[in-house]
C-alpha positions in Angstrom: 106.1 104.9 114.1 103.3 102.5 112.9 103.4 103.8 109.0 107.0 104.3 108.7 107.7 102.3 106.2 104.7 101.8 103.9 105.0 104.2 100.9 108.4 103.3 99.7 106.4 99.8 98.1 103.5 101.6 96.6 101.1 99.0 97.5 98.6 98.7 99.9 99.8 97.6 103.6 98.0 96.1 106.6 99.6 96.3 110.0 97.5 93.8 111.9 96.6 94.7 115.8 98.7 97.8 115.1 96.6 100.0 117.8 95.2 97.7 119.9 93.4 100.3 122.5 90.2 100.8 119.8 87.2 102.5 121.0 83.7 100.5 121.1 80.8 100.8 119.0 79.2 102.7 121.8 81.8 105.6 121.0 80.8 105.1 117.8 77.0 105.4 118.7 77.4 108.5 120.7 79.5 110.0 118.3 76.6 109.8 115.4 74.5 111.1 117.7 76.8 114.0 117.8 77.6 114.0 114.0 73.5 114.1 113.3 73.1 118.0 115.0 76.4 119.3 115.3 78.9 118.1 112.5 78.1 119.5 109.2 80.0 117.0 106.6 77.9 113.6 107.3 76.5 110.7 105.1 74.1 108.5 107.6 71.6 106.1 105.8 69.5 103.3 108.1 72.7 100.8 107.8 76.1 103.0 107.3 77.2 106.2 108.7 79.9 108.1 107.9 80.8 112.1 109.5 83.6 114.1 109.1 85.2 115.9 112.3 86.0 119.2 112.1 88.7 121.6 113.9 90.6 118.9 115.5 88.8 116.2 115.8 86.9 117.5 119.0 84.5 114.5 119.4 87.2 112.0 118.3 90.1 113.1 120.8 88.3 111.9 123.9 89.8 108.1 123.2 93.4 107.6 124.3 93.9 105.1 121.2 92.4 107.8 118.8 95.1 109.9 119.9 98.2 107.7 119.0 96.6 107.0 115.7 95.8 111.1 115.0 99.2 111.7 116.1 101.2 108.5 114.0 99.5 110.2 111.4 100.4 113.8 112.1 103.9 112.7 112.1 104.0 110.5 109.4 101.7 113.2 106.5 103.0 116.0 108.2 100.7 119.3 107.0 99.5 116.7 103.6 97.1 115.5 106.3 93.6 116.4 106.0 93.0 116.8 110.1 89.2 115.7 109.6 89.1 111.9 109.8 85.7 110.1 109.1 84.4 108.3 111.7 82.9 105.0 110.1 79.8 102.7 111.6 78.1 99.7 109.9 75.2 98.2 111.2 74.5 95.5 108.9 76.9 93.0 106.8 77.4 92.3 103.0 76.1 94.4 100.0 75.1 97.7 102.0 77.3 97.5 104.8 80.5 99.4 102.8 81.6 101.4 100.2 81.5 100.4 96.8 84.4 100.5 94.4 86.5 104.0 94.3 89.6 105.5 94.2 90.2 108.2 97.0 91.6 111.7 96.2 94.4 110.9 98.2 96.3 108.2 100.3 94.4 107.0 102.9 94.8 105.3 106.8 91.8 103.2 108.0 91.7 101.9 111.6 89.8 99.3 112.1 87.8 100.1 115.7 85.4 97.0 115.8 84.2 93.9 114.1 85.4 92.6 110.5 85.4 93.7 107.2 86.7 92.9 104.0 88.6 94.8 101.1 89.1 94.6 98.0 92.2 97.0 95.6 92.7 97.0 92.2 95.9 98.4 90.9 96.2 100.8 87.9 98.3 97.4 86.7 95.0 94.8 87.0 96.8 93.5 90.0 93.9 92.6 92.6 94.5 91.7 96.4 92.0 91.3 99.1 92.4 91.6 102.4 90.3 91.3 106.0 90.7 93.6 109.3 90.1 93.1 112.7 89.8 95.6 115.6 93.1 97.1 115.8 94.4 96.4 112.3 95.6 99.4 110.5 95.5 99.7 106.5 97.4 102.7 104.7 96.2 103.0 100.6 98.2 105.0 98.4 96.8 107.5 96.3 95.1 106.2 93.1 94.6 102.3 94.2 91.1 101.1 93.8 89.1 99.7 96.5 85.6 98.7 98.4 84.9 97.8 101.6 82.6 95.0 103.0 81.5 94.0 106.7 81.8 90.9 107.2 80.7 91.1 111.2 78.0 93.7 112.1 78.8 96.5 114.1 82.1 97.5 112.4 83.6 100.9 113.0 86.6 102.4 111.9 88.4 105.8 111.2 89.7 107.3 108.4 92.1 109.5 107.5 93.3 111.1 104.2 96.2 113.4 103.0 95.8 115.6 100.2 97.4 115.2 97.4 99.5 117.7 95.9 98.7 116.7 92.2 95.2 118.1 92.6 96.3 121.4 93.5 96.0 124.1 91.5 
C-alpha cells in the first residue's frame, strides 16, 4: 500500500512516481466537458477547473491508474473517505494557475496526473516546506496543515481526495 505509512509522522509526505500509469490531459479535457452539464459540484474559471465526482467516481473509473489510486485510498481511509475526488486542470502557470493558501477540512491525497506544480505548507508550528510534483508523484496532507498550490508547467492535472474528519462532526 502506497500511503501505509504516512500519518504516524504528522507531516506532509510525497511519494514520488508512486502511480506511474496517470491519465493525460485529454482525460482531463473530456472529463470537464462532462463536469460542465452533468456534475453538479464544479468550480471552472478560463484558467483552472476543478469538479467533484459523484456516486463512485463514474467519469473517473474509466482509467486503470485512477483505479489503484481510488482503491489505495479506499483501503487506507476506510469509510473516513469522502468517495468524491476532484478532478483538477490548469491551463496556465504561476499566480492563477492554483489554489491560494488554505487549510482543508480534512487530510487530503493529491495525485499528480500531468505537468508540474509547486506547494507550499505551513505548520500550525511556523514550520514551512515546499515541495514540487511530477506526473505520478503522490502527496498525502494531514488535516489542519496549510498549503497552496502553483503550476509550474501548463497543463497540470491532478486528483484529489479527502477524508472527513471526525472532529467536525456533530
Amino acid at each position: 500500500m502506497i500511503l501505509e505509512n504516512v500519518r504516524s509522522s504528522g507531516r506532509v509526505e510525497v511519494l514520488k512516481n508512486a502511480i506511474p500509469n496517470t491519465p493525460d490531459v485529454e482525460f482531463f479535457r473530456e472529463h470537464r466537458k462532462v463536469a460542465m452539464s452533468h456534475i453538479r459540484s464544479k468550480w471552472i474559471t478560463d484558467t483552472l477547473s476543478m469538479a467533484w465526482e459523484e456516486d463512485g467516481c463514474p467519469e473517473l473509473t474509466k482509467h486503470d491508474g485512477f483505479k489503484t489510486f481510488r482503491n489505495e485510498l479506499l483501503a487506507f481511509f476506510g469509510d473516513t473517505l469522502w468517495d468524491s475526488p476532484a478532478a483538477i486542470l490548469s491551463d496556465v502557470t504561476g499566480e492563477l494557475s492554483g489554489f491560494n493558501f488554505h487549510v482543508d477540512n480534512g487530510e487530503q491525497a493529491h495525485w499528480q496526473c500531468a505537468g508540474k506544480s509547486s506547494w507550499y505548507f505551513k505548520y500550525p508550528d511556523g514550520t514551512e516546506e515546499n515541495y514540487e510534483l511530477e506526473a505520478g508523484d503522490v502527496i498525502y496532507i494531514p488535516w489542519g496543515i496549510g498549503h497552496s498550490v502553483t503550476s509550474l508547467e501548463s497543463p497540470r492535472a491532478g486528483i484529489v481526495f479527502s477524508a472527513f474528519d471526525m472532529r467536525f462532526s456533530s
